[in-house]
N, CA, C and O atoms as a Tinker XYZ file with bonds, in Angstrom:
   328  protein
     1  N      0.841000   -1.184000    0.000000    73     2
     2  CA     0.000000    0.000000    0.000000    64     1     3
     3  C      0.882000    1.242000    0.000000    63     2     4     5
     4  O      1.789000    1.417000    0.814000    81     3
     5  N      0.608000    1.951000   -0.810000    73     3     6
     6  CA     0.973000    3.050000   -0.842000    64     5     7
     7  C      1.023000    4.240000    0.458000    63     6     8     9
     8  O     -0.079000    4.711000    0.741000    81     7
     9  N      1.903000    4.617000    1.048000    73     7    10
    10  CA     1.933000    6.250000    1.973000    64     9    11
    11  C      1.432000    7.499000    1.415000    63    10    12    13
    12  O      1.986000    7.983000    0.429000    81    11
    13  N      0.803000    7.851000    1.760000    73    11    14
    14  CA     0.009000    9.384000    1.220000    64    13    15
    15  C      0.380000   10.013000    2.321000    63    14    16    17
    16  O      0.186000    9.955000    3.535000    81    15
    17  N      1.149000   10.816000    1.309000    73    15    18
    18  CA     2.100000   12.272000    1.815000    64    17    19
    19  C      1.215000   13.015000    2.341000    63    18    20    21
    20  O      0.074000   12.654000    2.629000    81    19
    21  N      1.647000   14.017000    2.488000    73    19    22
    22  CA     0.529000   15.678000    3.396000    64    21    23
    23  C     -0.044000   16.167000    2.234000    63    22    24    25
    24  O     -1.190000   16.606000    2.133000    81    23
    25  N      1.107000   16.042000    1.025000    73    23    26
    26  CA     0.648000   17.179000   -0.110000    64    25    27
    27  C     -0.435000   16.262000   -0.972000    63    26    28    29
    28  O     -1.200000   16.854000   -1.733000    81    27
    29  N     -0.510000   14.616000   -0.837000    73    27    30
    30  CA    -1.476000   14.281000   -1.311000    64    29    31
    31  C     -2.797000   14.327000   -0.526000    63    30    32    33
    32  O     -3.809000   14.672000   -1.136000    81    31
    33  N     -2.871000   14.008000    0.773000    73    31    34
    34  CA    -3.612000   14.069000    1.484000    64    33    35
    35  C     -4.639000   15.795000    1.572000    63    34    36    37
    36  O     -5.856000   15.984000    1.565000    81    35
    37  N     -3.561000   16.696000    1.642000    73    35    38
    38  CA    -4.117000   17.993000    1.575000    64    37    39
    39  C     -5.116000   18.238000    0.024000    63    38    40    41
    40  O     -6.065000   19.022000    0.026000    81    39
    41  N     -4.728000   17.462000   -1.193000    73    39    42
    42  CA    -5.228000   17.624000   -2.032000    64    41    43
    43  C     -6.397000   16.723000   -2.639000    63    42    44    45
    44  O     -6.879000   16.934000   -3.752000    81    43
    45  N     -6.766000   15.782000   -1.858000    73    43    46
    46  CA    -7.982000   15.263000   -1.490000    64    45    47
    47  C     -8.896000   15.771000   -0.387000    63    46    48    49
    48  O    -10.107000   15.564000   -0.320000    81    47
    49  N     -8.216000   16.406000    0.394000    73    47    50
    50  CA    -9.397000   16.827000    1.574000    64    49    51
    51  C     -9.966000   18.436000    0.945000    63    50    52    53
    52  O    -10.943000   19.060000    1.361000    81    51
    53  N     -9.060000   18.825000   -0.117000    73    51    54
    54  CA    -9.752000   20.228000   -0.972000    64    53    55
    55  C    -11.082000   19.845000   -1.682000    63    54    56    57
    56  O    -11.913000   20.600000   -2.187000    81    55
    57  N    -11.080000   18.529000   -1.598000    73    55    58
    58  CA   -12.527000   17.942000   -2.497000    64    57    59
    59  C    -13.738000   18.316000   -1.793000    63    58    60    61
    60  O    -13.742000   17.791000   -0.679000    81    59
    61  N    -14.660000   18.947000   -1.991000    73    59    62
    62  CA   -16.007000   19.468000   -1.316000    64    61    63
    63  C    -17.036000   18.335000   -0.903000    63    62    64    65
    64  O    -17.759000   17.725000   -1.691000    81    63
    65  N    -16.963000   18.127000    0.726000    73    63    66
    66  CA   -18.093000   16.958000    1.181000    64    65    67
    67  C    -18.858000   17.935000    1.972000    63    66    68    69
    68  O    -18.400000   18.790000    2.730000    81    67
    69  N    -20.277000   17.650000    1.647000    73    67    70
    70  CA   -20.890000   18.504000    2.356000    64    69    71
    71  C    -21.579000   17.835000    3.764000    63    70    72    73
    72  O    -21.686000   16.672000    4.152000    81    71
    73  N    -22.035000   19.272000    4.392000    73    71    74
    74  CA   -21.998000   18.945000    5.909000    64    73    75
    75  C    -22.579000   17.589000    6.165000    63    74    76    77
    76  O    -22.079000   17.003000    7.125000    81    75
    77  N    -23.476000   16.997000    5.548000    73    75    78
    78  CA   -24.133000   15.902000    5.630000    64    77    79
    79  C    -23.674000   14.585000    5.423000    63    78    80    81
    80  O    -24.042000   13.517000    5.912000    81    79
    81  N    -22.790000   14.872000    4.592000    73    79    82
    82  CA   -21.477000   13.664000    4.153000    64    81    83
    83  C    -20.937000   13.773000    5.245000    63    82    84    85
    84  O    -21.173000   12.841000    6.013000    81    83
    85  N    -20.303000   14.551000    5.611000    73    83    86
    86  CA   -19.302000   14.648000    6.587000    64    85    87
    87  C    -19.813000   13.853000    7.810000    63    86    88    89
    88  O    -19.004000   13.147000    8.410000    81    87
    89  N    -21.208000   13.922000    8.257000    73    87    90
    90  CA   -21.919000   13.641000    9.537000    64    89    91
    91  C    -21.663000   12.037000    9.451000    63    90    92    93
    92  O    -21.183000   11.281000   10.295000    81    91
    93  N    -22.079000   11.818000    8.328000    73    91    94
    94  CA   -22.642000   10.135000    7.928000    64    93    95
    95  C    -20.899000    9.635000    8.052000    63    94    96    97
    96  O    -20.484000    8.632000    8.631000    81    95
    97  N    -20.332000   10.358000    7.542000    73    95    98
    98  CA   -18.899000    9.812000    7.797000    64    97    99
    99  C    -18.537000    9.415000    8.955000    63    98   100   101
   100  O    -17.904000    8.360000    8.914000    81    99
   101  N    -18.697000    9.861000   10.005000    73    99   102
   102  CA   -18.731000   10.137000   11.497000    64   101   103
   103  C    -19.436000    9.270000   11.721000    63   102   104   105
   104  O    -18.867000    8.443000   12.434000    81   103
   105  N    -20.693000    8.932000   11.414000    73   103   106
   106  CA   -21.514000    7.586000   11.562000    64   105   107
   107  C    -20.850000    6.296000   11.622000    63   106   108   109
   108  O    -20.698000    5.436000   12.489000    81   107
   109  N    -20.343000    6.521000    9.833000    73   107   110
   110  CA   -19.662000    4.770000    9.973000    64   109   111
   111  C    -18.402000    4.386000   10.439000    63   110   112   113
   112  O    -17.897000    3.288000   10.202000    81   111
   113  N    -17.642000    5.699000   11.414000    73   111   114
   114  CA   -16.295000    5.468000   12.330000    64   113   115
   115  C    -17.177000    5.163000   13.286000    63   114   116   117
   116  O    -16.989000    4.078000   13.836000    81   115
   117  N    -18.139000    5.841000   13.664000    73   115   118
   118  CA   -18.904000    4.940000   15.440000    64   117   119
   119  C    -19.211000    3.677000   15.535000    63   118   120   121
   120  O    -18.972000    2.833000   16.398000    81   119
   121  N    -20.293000    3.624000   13.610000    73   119   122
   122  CA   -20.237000    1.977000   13.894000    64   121   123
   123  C    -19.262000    1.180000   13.797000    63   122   124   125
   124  O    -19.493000   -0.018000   13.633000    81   123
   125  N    -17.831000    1.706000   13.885000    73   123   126
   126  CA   -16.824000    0.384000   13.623000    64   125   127
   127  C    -16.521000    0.550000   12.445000    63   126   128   129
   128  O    -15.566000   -0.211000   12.289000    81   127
   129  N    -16.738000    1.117000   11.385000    73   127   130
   130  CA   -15.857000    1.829000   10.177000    64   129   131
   131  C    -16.574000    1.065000    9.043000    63   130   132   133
   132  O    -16.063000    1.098000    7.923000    81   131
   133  N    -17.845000    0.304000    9.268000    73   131   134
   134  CA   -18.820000   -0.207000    8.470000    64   133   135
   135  C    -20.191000   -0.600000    8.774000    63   134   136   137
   136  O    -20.505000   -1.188000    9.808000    81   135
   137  N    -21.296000   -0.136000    7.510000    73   135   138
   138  CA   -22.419000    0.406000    7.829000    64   137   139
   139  C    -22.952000   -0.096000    6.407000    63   138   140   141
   140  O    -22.283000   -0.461000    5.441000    81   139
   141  N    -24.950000    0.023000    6.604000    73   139   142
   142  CA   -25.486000   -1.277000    5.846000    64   141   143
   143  C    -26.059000    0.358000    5.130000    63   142   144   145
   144  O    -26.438000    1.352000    5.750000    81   143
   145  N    -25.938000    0.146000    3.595000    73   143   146
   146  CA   -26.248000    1.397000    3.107000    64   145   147
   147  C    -27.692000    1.219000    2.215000    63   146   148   149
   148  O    -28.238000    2.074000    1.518000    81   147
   149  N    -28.125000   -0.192000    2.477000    73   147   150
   150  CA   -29.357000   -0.606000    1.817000    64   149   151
   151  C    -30.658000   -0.356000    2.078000    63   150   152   153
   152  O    -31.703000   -0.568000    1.462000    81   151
   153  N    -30.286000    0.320000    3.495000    73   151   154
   154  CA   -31.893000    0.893000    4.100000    64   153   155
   155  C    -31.442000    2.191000    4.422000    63   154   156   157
   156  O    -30.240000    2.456000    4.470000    81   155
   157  N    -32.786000    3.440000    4.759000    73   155   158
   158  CA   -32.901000    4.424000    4.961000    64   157   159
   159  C    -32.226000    5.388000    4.157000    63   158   160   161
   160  O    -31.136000    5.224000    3.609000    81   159
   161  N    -33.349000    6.979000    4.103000    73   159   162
   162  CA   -33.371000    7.306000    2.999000    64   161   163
   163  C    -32.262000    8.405000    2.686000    63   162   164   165
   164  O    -31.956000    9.332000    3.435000    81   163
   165  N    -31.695000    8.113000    1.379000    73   163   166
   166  CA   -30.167000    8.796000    0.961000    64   165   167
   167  C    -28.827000    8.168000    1.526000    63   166   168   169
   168  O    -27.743000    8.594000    1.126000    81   167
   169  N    -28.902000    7.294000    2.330000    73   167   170
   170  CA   -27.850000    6.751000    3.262000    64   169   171
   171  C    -26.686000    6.190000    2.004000    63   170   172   173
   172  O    -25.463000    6.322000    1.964000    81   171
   173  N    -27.405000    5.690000    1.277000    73   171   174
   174  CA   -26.608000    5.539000   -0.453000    64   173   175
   175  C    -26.018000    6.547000   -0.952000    63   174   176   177
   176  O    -24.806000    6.574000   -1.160000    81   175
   177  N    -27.023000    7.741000   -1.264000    73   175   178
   178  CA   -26.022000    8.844000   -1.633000    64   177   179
   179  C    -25.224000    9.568000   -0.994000    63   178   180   181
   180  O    -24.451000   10.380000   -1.502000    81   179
   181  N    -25.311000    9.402000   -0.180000    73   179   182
   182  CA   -24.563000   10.264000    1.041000    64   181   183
   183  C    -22.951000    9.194000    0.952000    63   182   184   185
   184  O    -21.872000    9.787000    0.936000    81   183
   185  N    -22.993000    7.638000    0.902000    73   183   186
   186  CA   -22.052000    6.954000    0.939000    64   185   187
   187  C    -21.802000    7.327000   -0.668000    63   186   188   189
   188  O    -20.635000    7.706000   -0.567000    81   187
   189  N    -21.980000    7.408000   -1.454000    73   187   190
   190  CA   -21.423000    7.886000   -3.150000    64   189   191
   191  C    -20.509000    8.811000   -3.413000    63   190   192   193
   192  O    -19.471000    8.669000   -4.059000    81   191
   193  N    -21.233000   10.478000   -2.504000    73   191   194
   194  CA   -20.509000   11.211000   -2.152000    64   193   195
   195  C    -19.006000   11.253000   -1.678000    63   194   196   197
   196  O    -17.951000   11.689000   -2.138000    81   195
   197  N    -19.442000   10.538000   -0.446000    73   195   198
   198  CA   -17.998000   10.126000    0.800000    64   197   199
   199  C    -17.027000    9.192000   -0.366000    63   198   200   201
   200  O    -15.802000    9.261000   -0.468000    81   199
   201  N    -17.608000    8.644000   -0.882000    73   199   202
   202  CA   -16.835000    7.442000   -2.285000    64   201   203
   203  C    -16.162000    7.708000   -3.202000    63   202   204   205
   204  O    -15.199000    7.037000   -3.574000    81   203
   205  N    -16.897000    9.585000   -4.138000    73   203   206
   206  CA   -16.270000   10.127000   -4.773000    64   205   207
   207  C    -14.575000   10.841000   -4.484000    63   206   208   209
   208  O    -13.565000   11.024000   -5.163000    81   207
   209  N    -15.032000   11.093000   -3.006000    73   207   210
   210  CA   -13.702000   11.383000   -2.746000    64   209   211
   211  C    -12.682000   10.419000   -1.807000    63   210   212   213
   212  O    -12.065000   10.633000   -0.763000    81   211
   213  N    -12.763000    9.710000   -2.347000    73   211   214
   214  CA   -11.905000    8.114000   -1.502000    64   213   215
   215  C    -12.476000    8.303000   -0.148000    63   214   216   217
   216  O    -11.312000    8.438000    0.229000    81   215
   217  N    -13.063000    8.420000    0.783000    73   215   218
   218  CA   -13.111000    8.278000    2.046000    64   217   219
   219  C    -14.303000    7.154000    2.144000    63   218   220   221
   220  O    -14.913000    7.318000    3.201000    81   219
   221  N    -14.689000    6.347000    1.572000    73   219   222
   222  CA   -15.337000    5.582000    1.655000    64   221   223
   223  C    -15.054000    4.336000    0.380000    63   222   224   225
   224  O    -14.725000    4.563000   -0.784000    81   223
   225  N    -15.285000    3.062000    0.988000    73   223   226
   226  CA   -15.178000    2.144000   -0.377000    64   225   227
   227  C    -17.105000    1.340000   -0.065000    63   226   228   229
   228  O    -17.569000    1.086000    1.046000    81   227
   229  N    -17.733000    1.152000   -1.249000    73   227   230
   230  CA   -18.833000    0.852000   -1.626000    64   229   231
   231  C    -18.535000   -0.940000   -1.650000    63   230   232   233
   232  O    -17.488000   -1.239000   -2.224000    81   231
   233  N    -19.121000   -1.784000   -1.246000    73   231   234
   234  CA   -18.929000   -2.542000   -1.464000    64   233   235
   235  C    -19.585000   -3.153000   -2.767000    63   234   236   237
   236  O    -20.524000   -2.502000   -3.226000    81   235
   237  N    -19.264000   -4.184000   -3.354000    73   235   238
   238  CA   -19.759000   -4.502000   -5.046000    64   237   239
   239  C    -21.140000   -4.505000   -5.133000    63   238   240   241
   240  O    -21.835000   -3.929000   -5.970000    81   239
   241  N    -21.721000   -5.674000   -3.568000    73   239   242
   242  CA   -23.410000   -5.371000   -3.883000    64   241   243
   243  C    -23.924000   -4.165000   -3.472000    63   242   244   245
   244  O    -25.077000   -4.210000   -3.042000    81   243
   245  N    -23.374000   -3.102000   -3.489000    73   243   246
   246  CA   -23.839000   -1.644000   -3.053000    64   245   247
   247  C    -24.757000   -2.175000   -1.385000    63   246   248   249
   248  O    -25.764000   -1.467000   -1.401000    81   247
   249  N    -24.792000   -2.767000   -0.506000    73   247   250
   250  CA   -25.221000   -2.817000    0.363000    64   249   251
   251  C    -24.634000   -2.487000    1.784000    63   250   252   253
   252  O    -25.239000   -2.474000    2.856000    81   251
   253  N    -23.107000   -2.185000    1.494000    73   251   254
   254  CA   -22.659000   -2.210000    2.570000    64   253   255
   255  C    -20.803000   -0.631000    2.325000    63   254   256   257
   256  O    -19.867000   -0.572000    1.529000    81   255
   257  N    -21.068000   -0.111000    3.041000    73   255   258
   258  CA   -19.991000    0.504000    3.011000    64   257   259
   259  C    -18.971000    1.011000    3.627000    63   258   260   261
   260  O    -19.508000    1.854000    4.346000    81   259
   261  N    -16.939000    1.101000    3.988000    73   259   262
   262  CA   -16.588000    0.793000    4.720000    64   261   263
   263  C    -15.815000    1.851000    4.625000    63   262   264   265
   264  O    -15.508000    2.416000    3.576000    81   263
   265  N    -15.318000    2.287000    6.257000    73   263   266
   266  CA   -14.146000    3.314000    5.708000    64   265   267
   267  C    -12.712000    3.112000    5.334000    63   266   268   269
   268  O    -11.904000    2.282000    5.748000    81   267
   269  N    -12.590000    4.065000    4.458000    73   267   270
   270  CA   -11.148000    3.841000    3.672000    64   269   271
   271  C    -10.322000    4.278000    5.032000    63   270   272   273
   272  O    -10.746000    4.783000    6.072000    81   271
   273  N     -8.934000    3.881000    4.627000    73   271   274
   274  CA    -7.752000    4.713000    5.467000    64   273   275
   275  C     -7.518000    6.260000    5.225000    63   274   276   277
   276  O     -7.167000    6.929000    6.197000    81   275
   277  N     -7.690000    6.881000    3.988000    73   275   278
   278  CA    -7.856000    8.353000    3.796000    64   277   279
   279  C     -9.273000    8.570000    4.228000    63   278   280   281
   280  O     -9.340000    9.799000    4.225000    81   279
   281  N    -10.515000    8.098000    4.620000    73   279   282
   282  CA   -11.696000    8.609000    5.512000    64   281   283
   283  C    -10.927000    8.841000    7.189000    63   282   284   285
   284  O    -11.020000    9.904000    7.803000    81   283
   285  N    -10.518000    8.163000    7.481000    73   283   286
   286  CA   -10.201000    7.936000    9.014000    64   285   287
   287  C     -9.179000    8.610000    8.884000    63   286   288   289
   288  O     -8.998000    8.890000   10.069000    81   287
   289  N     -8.076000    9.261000    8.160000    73   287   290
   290  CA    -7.171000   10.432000    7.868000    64   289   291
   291  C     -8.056000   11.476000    8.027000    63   290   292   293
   292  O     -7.853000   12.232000    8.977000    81   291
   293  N     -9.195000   11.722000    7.145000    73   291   294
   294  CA    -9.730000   12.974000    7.069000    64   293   295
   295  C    -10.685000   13.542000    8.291000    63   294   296   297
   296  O    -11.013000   14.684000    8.610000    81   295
   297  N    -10.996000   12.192000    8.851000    73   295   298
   298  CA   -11.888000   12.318000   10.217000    64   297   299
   299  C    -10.813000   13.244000   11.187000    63   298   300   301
   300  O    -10.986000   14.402000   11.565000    81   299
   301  N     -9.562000   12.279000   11.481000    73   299   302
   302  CA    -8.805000   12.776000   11.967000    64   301   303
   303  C     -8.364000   14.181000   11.866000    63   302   304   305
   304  O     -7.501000   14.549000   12.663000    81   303
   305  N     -8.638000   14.674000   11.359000    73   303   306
   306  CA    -7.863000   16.071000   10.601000    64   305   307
   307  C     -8.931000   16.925000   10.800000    63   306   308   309
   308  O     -8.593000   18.109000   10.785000    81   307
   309  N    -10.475000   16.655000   11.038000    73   307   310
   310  CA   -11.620000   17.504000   11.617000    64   309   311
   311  C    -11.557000   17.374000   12.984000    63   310   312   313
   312  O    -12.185000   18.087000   13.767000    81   311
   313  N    -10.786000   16.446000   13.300000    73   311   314
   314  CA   -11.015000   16.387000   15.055000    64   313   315
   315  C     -9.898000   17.608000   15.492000    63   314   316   317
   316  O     -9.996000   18.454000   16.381000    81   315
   317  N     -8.944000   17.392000   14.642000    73   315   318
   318  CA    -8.183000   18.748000   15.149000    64   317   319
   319  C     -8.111000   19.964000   15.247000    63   318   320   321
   320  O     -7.622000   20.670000   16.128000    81   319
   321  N     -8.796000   20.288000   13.973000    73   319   322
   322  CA    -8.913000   21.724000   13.347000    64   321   323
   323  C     -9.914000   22.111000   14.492000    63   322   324   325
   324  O     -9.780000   23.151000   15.136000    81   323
   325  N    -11.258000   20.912000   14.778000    73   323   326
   326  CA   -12.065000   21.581000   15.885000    64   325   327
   327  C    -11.904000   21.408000   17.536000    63   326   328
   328  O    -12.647000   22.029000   18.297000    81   327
């Protein structure tokens, strides 16, 4: 696996998740860094979002989704700033 530098890392977290992504992100670090995206409503798009910008991987049957190591980087990096 590859190391992601600061300057890559900084240039993925410039990617725009909005506040709502961000929340749900926070969701699937509480549940244990995976969460069932097949029920309740938008919980899919909201994981698509988080997906577009690597912080989430979709699993193949779209039912389930887990956090990446750059999600739990980027979590990290809101816990500080706040």
């Amino acid at each position: 696996m590859k190391h992601q530098t600061d300057p890559a890392i900084d240039e993925l977290m410039a990617r725009p998740l909005s506040e709502r992504a961000r929340g749900f992100l926070r969701e699937v670090q509480f549940a244990g860094g995976r969460v069932d995206i097949s029920v309740g409503l938008g919980r899919r798009q909201l994981a698509r979002e988080c997906h577009r910008c690597g912080y989430l991987h979709i699993c193949e049957d779209e039912r389930a989704a887990k956090l990446t190591g750059l999600g739990q980087a980027y979590l990290d990096r809101l816990m500080r700033a706040n």
